[in-house]
C-alpha positions, 0 to 999 in steps of 0.5 A: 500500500502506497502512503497516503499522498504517494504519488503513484502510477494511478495518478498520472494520467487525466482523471475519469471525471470532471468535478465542479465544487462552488465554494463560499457558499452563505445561503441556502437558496445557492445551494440549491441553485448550484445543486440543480445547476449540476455541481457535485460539492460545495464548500462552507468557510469557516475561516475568521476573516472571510467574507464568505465565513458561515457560522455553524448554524448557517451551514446548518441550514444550508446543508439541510437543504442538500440532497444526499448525493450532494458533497459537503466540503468544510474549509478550515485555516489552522482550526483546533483540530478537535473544532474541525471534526466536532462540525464534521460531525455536526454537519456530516461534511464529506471533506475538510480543505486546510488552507493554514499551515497545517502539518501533516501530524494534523492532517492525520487526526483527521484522515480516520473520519473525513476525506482531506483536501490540501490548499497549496498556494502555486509557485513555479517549480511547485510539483506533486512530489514535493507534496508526496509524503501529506496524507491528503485524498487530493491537493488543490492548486490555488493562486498566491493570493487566494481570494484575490480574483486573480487566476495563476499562470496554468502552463507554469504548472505543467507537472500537474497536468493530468494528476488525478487528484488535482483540484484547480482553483483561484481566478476561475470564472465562466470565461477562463474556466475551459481554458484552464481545464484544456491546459492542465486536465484537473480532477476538479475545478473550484470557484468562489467570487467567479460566480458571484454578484457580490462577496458571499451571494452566489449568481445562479446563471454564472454559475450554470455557464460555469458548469457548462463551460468546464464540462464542456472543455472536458474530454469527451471519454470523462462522463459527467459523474458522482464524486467519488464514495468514502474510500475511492478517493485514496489507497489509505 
């Protein structure tokens, strides 16, 4: 069995699914909205600071909205990790998405009851194997001012392209997203303020020409499909 964040064989190579998670999410009536747009996950902030931030109870509202093939995905930075697994709990999220400075020793207590995305802020140079040995179901490559709108330069990741377990992210939006997934043939894309009106308040028709954009760039041998079951994700 390989470590947990091995790079491995299986993970050259495109992935067998486009996904699309929408983060930021404050409000049920945009759940609804991205879940019937086709999106597979959204995401909860729970990072102080954030103009997306939700409190445990808005997320609680907005998750009872869910269907149950909809992917709960908390997004933490440098969390107690004793909070983290109490709203994993709480709110049955599929994934955390640790954006902090988070060790790996952390990213273990959380692996025995919840799926782990880690945010890793691209620089040039910056490859799968310099991320081999964290013990994270998939990584996502976000710009280096996450937040800021302003997508990264994709050839300048070349190493990643194909990684099955690549989640793209930072500056995404209806009009670049298709360029983005030809460039690097990502696992999944994630998007925030690409498919908003204002900070926080997510635009139904941005985020279905999102959808349609980043599938639409999709090889045709990748069917649109469910994310993957607990288990599916990793070899751990």
């Amino acid at each position: 069995m390989a470590s947990p964040g091995a790079v491995t064989d299986g993970d050259r190579g495109a992935a067998p699914y486009l996904r699309v998670k929408v983060c930021g999410i404050t409000r049920p009536e945009d759940a609804l909205a991205a879940e019937g747009a086709g999106v597979d996950a959204i995401g909860l902030i729970f990072a102080p600071g954030s103009k997306r931030r939700v409190s445990a109870e808005r997320a609680a509202e907005v998750v009872a909205v869910l269907g149950p093939f909809a992917t709960r995905v908390g997004v933490f930075v440098d969390a107690d990790a004793a909070e983290v697994l109490d709203l994993v709990r709480a709110l049955r999220l599929d994934a955390v998405q640790l954006h902090g400075s988070e060790t790996p020793e952390y990213a273990r207590r959380l692996t025995s009851e919840v799926r782990v995305v880690r945010a890793l802020r691209f620089a040039p140079g910056l490859t799968p194997d310099d991320v081999a040995t964290y013990p994270a179901d998939a990584f996502l490559l976000d710009s280096p001012r996450p937040g800021s709108g302003v997508p990264f330069a994709w050839a300048d990741a070349w190493a990643w392209r194909g990684f099955a377990r690549l989640i793209l992210a930072g500056g995404l939006d209806p009009s670049n997203v298709a360029q983005a997934v030809a460039t690097l043939r990502p696992y999944a894309v994630d998007v925030a303020s690409g498919v908003e009106s204002r900070p926080g308040v997510k635009d139904g028709a941005a985020i279905s020409a999102f959808v349609a954009a980043a599938r639409g760039a999709a090889d045709d041998r990748f069917p649109v499909g469910p994310w993957p079951t607990p288990g599916q994700w990793s070899d751990r």
